[in-house]
N, CA, C and O atoms as a printed pandas DataFrame, in Angstrom:
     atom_number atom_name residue_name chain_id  residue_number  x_coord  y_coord  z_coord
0              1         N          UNK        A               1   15.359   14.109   20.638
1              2        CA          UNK        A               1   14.774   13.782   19.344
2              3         C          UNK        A               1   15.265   12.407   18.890
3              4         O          UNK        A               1   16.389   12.091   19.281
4              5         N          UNK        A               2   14.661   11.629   18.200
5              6        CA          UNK        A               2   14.945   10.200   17.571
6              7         C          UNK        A               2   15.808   10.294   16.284
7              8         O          UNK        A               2   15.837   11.218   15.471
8              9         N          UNK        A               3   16.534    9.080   16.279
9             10        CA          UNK        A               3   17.641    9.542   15.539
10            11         C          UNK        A               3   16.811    9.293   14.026
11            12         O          UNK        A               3   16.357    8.222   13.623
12            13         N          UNK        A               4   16.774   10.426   13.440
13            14        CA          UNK        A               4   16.428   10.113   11.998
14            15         C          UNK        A               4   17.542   10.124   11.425
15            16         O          UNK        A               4   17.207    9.620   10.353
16            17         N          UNK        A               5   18.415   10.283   11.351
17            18        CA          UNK        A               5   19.779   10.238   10.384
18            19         C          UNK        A               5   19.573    8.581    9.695
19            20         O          UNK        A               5   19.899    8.299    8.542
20            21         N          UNK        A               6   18.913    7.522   10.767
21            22        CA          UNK        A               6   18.379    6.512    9.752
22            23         C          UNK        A               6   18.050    6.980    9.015
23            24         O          UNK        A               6   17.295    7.935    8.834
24            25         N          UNK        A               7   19.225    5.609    7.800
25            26        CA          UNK        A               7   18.793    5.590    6.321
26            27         C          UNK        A               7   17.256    5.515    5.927
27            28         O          UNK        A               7   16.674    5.354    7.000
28            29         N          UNK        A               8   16.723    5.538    5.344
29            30        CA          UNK        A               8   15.723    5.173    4.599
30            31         C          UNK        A               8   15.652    3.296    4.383
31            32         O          UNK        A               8   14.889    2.447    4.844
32            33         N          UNK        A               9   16.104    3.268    4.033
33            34        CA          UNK        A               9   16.736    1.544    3.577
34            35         C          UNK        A               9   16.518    0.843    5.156
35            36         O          UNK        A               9   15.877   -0.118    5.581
36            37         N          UNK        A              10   17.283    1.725    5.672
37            38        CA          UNK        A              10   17.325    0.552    7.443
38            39         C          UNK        A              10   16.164    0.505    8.366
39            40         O          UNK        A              10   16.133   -0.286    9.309
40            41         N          UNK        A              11   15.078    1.461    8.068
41            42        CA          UNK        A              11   13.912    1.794    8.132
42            43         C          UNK        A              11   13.252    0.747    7.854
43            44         O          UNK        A              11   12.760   -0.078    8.624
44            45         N          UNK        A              12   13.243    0.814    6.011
45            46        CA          UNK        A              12   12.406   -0.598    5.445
46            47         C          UNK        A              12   12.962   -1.987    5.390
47            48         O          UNK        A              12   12.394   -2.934    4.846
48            49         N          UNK        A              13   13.988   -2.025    5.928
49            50        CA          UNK        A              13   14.637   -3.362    6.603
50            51         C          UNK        A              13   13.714   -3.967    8.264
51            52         O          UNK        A              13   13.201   -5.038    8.589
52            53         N          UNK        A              14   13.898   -2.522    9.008
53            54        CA          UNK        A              14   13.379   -3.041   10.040
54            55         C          UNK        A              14   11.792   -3.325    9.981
55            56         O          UNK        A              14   11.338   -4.254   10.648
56            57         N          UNK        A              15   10.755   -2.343    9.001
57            58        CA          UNK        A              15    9.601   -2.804    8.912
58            59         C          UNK        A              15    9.269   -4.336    7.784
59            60         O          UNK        A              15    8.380   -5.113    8.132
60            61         N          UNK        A              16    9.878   -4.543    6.797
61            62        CA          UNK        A              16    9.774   -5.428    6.489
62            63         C          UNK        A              16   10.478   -6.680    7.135
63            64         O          UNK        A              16   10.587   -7.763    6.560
64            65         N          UNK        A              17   10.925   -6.408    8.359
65            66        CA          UNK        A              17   11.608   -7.435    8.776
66            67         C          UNK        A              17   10.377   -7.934   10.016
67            68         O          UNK        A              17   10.329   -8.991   10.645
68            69         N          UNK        A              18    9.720   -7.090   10.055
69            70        CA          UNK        A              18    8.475   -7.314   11.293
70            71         C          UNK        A              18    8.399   -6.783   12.298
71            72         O          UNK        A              18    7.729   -7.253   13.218
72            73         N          UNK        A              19    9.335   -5.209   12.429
73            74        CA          UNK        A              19    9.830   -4.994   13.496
74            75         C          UNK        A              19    9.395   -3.539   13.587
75            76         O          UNK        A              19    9.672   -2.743   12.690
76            77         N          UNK        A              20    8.617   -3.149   14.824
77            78        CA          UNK        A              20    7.774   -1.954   14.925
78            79         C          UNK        A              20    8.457   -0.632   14.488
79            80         O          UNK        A              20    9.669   -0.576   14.275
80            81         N          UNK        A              21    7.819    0.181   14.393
81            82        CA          UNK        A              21    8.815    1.484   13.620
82            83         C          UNK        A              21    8.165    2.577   14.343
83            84         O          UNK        A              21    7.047    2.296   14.773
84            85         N          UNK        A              22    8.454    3.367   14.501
85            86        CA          UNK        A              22    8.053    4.349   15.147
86            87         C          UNK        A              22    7.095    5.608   14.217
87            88         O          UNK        A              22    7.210    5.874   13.020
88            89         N          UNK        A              23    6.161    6.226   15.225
89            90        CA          UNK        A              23    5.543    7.005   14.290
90            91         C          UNK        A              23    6.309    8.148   13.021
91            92         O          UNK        A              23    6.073    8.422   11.844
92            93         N          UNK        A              24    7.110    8.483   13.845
93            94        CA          UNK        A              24    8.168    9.720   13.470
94            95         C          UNK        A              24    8.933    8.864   12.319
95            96         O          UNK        A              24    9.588    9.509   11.500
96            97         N          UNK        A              25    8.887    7.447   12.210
97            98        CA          UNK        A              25    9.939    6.884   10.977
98            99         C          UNK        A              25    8.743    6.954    9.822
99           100         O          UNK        A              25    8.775    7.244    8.626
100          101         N          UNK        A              26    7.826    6.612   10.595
101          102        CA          UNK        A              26    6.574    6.466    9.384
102          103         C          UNK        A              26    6.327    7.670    8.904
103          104         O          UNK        A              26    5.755    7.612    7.815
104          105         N          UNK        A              27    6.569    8.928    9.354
105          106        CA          UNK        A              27    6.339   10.297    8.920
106          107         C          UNK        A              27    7.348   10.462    7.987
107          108         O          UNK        A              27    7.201   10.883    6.840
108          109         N          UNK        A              28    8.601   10.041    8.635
109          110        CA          UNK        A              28   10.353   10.281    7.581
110          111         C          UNK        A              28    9.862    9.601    6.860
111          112         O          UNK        A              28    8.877   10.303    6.629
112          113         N          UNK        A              29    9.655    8.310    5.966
113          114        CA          UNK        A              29    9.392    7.809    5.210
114          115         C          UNK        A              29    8.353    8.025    4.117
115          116         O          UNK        A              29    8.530    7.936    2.902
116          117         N          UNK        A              30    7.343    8.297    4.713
117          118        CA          UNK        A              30    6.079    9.091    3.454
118          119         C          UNK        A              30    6.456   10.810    3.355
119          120         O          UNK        A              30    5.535   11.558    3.027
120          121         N          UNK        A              31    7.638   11.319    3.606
121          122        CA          UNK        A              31    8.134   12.409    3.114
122          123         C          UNK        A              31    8.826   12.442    1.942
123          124         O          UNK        A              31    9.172   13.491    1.399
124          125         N          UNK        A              32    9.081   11.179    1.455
125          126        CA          UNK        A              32    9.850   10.820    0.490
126          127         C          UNK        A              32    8.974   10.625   -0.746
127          128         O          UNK        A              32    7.807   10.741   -0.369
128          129         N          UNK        A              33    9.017   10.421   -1.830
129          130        CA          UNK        A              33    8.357   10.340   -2.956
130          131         C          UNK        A              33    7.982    8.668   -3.259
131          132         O          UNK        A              33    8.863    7.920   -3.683
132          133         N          UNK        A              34    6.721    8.222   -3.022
133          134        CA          UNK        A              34    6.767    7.317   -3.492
134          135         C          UNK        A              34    7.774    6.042   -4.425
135          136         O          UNK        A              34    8.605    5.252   -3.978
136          137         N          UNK        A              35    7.356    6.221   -5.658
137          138        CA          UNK        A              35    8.717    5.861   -6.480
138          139         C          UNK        A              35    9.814    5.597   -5.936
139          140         O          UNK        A              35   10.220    4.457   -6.161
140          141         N          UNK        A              36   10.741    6.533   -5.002
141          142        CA          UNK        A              36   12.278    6.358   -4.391
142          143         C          UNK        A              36   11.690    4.901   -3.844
143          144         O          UNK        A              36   11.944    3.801   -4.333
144          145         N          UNK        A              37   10.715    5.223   -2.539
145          146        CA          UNK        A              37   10.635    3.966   -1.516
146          147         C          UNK        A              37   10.033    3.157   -2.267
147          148         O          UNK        A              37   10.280    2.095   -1.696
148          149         N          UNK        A              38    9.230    2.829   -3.411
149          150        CA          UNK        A              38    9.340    1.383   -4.143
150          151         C          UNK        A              38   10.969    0.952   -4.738
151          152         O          UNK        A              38   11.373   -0.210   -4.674
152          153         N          UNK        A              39   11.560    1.756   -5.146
153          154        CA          UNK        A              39   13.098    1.444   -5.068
154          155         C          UNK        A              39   13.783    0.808   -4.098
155          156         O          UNK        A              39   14.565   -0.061   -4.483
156          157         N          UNK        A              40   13.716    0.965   -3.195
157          158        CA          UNK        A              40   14.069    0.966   -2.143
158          159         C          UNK        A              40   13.862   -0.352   -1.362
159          160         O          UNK        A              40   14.746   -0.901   -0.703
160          161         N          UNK        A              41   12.322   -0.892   -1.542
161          162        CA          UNK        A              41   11.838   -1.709   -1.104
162          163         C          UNK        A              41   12.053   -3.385   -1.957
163          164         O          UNK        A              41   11.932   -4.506   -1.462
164          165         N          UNK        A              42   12.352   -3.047   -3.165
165          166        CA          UNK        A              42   12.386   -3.950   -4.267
166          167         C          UNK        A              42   13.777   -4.104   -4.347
167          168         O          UNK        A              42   14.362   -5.009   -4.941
168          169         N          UNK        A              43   14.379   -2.993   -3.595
169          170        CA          UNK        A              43   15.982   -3.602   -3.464
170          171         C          UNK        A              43   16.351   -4.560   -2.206
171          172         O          UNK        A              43   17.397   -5.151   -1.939
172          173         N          UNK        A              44   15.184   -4.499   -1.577
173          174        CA          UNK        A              44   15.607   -5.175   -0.018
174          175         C          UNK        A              44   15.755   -6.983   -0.238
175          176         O          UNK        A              44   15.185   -7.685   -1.073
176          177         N          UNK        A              45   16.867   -7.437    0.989
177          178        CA          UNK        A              45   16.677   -9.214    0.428
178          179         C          UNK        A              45   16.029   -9.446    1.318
179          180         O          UNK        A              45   16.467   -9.518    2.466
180          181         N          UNK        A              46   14.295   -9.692    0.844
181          182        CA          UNK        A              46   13.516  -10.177    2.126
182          183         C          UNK        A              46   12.760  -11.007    0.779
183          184         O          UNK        A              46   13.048  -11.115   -0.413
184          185         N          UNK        A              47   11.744  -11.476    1.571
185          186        CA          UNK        A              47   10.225  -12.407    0.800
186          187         C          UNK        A              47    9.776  -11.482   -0.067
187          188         O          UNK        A              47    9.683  -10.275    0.153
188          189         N          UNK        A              48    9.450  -12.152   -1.222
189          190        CA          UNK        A              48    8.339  -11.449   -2.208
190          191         C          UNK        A              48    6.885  -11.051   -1.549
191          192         O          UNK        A              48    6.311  -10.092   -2.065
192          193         N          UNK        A              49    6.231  -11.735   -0.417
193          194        CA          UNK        A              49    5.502  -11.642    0.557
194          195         C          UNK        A              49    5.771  -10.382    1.635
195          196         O          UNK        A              49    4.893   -9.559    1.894
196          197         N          UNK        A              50    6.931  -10.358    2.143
197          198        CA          UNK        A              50    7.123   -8.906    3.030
198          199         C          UNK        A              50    7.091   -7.666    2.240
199          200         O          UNK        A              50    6.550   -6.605    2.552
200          201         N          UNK        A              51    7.855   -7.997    0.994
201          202        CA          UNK        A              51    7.480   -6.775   -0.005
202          203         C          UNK        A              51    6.673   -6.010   -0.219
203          204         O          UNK        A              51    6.544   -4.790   -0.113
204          205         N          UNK        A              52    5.857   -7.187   -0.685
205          206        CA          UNK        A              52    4.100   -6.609   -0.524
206          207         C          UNK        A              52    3.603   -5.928    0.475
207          208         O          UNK        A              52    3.111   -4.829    0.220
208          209         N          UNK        A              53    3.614   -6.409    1.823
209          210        CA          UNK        A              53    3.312   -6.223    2.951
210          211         C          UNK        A              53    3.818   -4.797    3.503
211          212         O          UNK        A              53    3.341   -3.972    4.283
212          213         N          UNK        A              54    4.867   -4.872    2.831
213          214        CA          UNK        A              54    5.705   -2.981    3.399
214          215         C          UNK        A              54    5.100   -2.289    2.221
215          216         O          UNK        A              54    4.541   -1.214    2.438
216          217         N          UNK        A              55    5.125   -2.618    1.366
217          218        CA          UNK        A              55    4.417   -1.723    0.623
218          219         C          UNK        A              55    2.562   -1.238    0.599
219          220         O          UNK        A              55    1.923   -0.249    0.240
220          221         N          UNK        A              56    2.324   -2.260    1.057
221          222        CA          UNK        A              56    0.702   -2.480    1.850
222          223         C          UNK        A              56    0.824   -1.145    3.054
223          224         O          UNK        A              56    0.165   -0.106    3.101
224          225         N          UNK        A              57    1.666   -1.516    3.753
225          226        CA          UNK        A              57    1.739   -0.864    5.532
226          227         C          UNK        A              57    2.143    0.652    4.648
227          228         O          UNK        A              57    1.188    1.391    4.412
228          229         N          UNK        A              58    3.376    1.044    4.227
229          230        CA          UNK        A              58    3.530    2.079    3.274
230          231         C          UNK        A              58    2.667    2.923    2.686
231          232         O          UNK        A              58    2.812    4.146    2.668
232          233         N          UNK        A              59    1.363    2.056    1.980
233          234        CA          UNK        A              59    0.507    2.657    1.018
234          235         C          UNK        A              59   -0.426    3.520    2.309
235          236         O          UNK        A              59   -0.633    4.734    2.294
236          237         N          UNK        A              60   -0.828    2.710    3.216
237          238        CA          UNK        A              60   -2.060    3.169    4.284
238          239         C          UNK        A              60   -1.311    3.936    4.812
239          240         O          UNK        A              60   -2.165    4.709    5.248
240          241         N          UNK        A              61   -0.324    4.379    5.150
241          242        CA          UNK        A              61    0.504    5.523    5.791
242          243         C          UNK        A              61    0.524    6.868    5.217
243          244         O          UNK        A              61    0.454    7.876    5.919
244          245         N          UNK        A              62    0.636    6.889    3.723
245          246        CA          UNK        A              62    0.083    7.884    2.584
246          247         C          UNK        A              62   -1.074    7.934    2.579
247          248         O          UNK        A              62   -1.433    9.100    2.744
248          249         N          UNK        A              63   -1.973    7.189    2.461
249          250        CA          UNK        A              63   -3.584    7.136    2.108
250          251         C          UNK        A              63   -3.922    7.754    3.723
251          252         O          UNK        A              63   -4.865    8.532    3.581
252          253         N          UNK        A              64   -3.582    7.710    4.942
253          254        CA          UNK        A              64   -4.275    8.524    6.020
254          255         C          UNK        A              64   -3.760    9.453    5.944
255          256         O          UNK        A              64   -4.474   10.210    6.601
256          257         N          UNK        A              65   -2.494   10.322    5.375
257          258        CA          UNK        A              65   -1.672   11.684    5.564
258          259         C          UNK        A              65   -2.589   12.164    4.265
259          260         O          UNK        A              65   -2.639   13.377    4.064
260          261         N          UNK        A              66   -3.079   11.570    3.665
261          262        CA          UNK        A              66   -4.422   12.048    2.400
262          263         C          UNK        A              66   -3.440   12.558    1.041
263          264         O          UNK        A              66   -3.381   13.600    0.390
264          265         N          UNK        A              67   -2.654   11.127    0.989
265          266        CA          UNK        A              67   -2.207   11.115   -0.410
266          267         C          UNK        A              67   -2.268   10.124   -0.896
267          268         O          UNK        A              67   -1.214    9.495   -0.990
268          269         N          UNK        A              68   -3.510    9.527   -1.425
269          270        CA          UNK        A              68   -3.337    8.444   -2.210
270          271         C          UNK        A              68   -3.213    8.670   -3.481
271          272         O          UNK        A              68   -4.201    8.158   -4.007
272          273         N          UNK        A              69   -2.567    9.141   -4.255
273          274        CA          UNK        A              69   -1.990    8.796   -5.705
274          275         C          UNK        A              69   -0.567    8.139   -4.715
275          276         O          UNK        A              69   -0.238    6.964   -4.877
276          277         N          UNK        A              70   -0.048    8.759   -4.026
277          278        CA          UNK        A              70    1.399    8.029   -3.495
278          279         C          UNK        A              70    0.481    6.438   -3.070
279          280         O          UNK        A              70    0.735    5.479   -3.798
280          281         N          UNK        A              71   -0.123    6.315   -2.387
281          282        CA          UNK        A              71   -0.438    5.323   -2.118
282          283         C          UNK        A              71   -0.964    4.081   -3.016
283          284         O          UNK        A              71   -0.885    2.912   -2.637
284          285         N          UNK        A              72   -1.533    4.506   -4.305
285          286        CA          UNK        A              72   -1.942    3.799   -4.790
286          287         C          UNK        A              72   -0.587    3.632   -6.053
287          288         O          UNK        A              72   -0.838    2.819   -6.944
288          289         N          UNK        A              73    0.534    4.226   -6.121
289          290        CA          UNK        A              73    1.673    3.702   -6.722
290          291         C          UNK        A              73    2.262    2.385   -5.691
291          292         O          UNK        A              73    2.500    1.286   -6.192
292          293         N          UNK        A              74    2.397    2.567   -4.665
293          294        CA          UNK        A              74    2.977    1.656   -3.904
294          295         C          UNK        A              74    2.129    0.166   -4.061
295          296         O          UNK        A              74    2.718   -0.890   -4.291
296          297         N          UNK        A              75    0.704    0.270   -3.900
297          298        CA          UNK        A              75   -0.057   -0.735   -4.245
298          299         C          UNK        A              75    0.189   -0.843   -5.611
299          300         O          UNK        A              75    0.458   -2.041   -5.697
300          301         N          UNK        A              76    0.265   -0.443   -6.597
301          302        CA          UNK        A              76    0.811   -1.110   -7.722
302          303         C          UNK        A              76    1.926   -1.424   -7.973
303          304         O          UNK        A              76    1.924   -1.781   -9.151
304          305         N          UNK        A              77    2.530   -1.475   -7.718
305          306        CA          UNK        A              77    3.774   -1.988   -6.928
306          307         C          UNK        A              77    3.519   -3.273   -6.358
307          308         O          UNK        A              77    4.501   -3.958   -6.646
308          309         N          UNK        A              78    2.774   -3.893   -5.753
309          310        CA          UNK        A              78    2.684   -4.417   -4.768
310          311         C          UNK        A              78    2.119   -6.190   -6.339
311          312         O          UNK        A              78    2.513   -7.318   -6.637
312          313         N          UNK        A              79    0.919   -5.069   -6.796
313          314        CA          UNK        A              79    0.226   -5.532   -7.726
314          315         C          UNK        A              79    1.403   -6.525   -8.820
315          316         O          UNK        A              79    1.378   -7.647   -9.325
316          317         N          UNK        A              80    2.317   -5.414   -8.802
317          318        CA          UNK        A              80    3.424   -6.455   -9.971
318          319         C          UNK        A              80    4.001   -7.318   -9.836
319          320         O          UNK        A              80    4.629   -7.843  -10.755
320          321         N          UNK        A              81    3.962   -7.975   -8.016
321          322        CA          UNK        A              81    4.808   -9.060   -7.483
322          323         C          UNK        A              81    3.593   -9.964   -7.557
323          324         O          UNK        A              81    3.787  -11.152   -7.817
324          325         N          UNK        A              82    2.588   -9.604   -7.393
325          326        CA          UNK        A              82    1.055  -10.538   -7.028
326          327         C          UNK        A              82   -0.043   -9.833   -7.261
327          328         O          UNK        A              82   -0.798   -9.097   -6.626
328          329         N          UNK        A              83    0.069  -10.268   -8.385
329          330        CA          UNK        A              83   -1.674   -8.939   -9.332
330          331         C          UNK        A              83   -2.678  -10.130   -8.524
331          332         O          UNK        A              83   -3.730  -10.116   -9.163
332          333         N          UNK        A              84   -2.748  -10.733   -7.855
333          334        CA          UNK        A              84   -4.390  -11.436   -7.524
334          335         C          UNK        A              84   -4.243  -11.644   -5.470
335          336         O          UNK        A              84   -4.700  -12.483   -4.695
336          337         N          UNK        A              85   -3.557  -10.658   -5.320
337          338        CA          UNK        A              85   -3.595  -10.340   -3.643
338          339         C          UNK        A              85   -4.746  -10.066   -3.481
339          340         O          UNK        A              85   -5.164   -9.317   -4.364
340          341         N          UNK        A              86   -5.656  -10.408   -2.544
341          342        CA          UNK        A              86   -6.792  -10.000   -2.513
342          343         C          UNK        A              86   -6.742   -8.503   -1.771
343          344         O          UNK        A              86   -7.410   -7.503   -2.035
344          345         N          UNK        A              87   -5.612   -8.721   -0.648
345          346        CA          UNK        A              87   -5.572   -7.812    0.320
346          347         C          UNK        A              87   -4.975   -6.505   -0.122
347          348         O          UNK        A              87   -5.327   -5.561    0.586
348          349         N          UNK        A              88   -4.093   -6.182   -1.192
349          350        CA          UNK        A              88   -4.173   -5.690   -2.009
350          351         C          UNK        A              88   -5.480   -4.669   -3.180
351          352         O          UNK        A              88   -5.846   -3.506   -3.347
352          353         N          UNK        A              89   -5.749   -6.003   -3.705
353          354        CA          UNK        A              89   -6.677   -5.643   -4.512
354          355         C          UNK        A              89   -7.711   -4.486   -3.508
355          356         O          UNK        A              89   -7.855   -3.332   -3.912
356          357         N          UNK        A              90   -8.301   -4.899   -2.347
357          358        CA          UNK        A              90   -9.374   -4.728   -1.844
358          359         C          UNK        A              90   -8.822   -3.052   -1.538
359          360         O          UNK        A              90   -9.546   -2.072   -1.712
360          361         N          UNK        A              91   -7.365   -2.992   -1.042
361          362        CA          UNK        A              91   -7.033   -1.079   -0.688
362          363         C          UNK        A              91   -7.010   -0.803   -1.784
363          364         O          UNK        A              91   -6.979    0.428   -1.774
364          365         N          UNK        A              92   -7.002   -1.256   -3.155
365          366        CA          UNK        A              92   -6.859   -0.143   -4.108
366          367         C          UNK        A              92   -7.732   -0.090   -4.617
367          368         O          UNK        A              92   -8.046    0.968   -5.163
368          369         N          UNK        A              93   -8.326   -0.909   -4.664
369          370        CA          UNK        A              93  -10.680   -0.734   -5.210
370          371         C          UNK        A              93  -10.618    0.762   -4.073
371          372         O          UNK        A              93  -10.805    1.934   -4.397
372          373         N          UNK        A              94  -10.373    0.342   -3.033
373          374        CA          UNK        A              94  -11.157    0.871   -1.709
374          375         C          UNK        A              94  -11.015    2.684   -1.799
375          376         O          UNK        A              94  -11.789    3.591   -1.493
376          377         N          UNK        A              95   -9.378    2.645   -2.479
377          378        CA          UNK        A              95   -9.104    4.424   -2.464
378          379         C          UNK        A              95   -9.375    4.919   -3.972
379          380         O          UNK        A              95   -9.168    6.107   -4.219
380          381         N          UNK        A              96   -9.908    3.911   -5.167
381          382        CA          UNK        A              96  -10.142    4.338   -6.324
382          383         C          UNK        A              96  -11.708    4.161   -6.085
383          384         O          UNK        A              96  -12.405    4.195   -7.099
384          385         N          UNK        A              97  -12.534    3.919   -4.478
385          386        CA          UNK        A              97  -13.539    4.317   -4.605
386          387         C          UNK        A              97  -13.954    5.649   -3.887
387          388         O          UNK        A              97  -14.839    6.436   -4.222
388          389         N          UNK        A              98  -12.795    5.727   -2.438
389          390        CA          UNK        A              98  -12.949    7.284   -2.248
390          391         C          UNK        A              98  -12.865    8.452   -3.109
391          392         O          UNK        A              98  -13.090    9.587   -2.688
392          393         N          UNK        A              99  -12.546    8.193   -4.298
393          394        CA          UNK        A              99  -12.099    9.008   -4.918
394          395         C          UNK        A              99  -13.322    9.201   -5.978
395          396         O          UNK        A              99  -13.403   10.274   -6.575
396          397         N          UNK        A             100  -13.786    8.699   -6.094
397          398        CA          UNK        A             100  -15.009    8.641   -6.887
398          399         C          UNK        A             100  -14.912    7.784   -8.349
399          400         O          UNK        A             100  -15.889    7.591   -9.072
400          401         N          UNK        A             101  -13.838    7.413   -8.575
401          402        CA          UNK        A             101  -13.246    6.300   -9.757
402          403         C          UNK        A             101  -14.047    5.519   -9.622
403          404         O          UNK        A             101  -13.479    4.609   -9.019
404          405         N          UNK        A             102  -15.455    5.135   -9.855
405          406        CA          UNK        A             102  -16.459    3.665  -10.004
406          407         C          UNK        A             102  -15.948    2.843  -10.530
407          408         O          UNK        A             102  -16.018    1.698  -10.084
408          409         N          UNK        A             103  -15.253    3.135  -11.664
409          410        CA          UNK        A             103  -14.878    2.119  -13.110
410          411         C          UNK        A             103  -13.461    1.333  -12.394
411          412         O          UNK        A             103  -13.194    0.182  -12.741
412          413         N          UNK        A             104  -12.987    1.730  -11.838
413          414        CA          UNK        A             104  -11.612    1.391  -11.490
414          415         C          UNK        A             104  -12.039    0.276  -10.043
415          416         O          UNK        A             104  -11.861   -0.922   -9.824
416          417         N          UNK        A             105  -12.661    1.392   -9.290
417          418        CA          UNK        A             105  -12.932    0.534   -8.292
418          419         C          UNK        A             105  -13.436   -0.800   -8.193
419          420         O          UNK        A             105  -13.138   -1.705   -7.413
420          421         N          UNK        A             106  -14.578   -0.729   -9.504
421          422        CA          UNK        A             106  -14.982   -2.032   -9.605
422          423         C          UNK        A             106  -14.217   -3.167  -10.457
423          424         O          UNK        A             106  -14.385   -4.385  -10.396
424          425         N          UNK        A             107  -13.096   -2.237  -11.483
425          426        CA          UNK        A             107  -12.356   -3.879  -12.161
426          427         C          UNK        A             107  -11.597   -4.145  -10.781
427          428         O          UNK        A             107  -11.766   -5.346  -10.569
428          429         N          UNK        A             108  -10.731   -3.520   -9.589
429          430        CA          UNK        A             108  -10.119   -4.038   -8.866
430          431         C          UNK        A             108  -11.084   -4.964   -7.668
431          432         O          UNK        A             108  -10.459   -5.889   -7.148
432          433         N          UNK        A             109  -11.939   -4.854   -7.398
433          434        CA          UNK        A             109  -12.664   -5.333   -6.225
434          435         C          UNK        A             109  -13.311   -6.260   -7.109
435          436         O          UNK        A             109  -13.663   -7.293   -6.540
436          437         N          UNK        A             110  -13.565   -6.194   -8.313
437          438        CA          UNK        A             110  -14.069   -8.013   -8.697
438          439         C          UNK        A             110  -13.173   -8.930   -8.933
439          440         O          UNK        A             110  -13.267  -10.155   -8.848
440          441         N          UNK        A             111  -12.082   -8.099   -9.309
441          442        CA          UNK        A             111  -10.639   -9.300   -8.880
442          443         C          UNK        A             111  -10.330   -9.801   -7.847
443          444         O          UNK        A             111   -9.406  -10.603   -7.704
444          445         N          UNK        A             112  -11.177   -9.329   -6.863
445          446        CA          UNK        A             112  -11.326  -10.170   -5.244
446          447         C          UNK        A             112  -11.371  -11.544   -4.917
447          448         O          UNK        A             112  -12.302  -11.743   -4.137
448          449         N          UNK        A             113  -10.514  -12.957   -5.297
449          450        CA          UNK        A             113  -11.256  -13.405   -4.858
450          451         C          UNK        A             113  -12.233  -13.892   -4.565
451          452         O          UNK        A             113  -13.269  -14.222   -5.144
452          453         N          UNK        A             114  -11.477  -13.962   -2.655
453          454        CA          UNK        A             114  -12.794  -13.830   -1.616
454          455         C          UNK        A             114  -13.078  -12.258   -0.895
455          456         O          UNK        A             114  -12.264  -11.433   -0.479
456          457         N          UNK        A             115  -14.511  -12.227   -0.937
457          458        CA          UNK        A             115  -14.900  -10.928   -1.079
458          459         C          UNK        A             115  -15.933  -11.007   -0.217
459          460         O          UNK        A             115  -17.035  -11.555   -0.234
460          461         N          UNK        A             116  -15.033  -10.011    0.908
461          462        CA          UNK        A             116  -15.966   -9.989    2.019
462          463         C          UNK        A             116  -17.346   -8.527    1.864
463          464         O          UNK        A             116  -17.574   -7.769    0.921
464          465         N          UNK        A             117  -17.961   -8.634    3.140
465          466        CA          UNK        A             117  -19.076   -7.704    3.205
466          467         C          UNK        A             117  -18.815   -6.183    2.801
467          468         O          UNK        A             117  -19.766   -5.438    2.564
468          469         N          UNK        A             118  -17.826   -5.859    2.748
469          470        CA          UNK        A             118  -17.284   -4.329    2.259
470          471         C          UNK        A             118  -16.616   -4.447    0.894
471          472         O          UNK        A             118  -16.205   -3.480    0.252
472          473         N          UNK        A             119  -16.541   -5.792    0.488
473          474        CA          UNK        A             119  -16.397   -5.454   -1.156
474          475         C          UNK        A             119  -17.597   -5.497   -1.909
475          476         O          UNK        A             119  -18.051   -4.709   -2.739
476          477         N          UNK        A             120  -18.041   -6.612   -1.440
477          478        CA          UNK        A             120  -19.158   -6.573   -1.830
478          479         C          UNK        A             120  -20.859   -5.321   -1.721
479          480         O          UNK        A             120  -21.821   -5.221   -2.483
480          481         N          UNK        A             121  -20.659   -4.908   -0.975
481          482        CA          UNK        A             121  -21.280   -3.606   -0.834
482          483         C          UNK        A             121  -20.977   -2.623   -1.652
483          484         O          UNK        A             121  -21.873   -1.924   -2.127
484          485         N          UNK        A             122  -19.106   -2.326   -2.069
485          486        CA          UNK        A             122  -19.319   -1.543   -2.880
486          487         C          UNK        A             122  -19.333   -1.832   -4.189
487          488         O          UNK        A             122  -19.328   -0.932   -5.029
488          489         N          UNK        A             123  -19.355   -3.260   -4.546
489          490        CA          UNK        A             123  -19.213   -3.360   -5.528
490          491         C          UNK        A             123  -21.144   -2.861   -6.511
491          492         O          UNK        A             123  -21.521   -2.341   -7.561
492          493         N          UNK        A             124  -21.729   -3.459   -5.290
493          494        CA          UNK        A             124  -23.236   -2.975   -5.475
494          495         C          UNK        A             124  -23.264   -1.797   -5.521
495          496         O          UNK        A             124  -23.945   -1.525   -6.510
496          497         N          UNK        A             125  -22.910   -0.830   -5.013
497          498        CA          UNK        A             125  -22.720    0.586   -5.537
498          499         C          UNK        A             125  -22.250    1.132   -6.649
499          500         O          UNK        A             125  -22.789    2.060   -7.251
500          501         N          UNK        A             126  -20.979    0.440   -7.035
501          502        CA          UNK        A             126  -21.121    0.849   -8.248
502          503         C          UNK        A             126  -21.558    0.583   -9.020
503          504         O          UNK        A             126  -21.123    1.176  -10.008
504          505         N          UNK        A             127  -22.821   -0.544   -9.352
505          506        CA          UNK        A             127  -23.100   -1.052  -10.088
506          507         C          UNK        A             127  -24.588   -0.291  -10.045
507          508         O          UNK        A             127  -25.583   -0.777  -10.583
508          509         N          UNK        A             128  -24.585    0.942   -9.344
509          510        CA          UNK        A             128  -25.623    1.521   -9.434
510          511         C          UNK        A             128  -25.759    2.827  -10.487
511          512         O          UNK        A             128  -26.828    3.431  -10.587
């Protein structure tokens, strides 16, 4: 078995550091409560840029195990270092449109930016 006795912390050191993680860390990690691992992540000394980015990689790790309220805390999160990320913006339109949130989906995806063929599509949807 892989050593999970890794911290939590040395985890999001090694992914925000650029450094592959294993599936089984990505499982230990979205076992945890959102909230803790934005703690966690906002304590790390890396770029205001990797921040984002682990918390980006973070959010889609929740959002496929089919929890995005966890996911879409982490993207706001993400939002408070750089409310005009596009790449950002575009996952949290994207899971406040799976969800059926129109209104939401569309203030975040017109904050796009540049807005490619899948924002723009849904943004035409909701505008239906």
């Amino acid at each position: 078995m892989m050593n999970l006795k890794k911290k939590v912390k040395d985890i999001l050191v090694e992914l925000a550091s650029g450094e592959s993680i294993s599936d089984k860390e990505v499982d230990y990690l979205i076992q945890h409560n959102a909230s803790g691992l934005i703690g966690a992540i906002d304590s790390l000394s890396v770029s205001l840029n990797k921040k984002i980015l682990t918390d980006n990689f973070i959010a889609a790790a929740y959002y496929e195990k089919g929890k995005p309220d966890e996911a879409i805390l982490l993207l706001k999160a993400a939002l408070n270092i750089d409310d005009q990320n596009d790449l950002i913006l575009k996952n949290i339109g994207f899971i406040f449109w799976t969800q059926g949130d129109r209104r939401k989906a569309q203030i975040s995806l017109q904050a796009v930016e540049h807005k490619d063929f899948m924002v723009c599509d849904i943004l035409k949807k909701c505008n239906k």
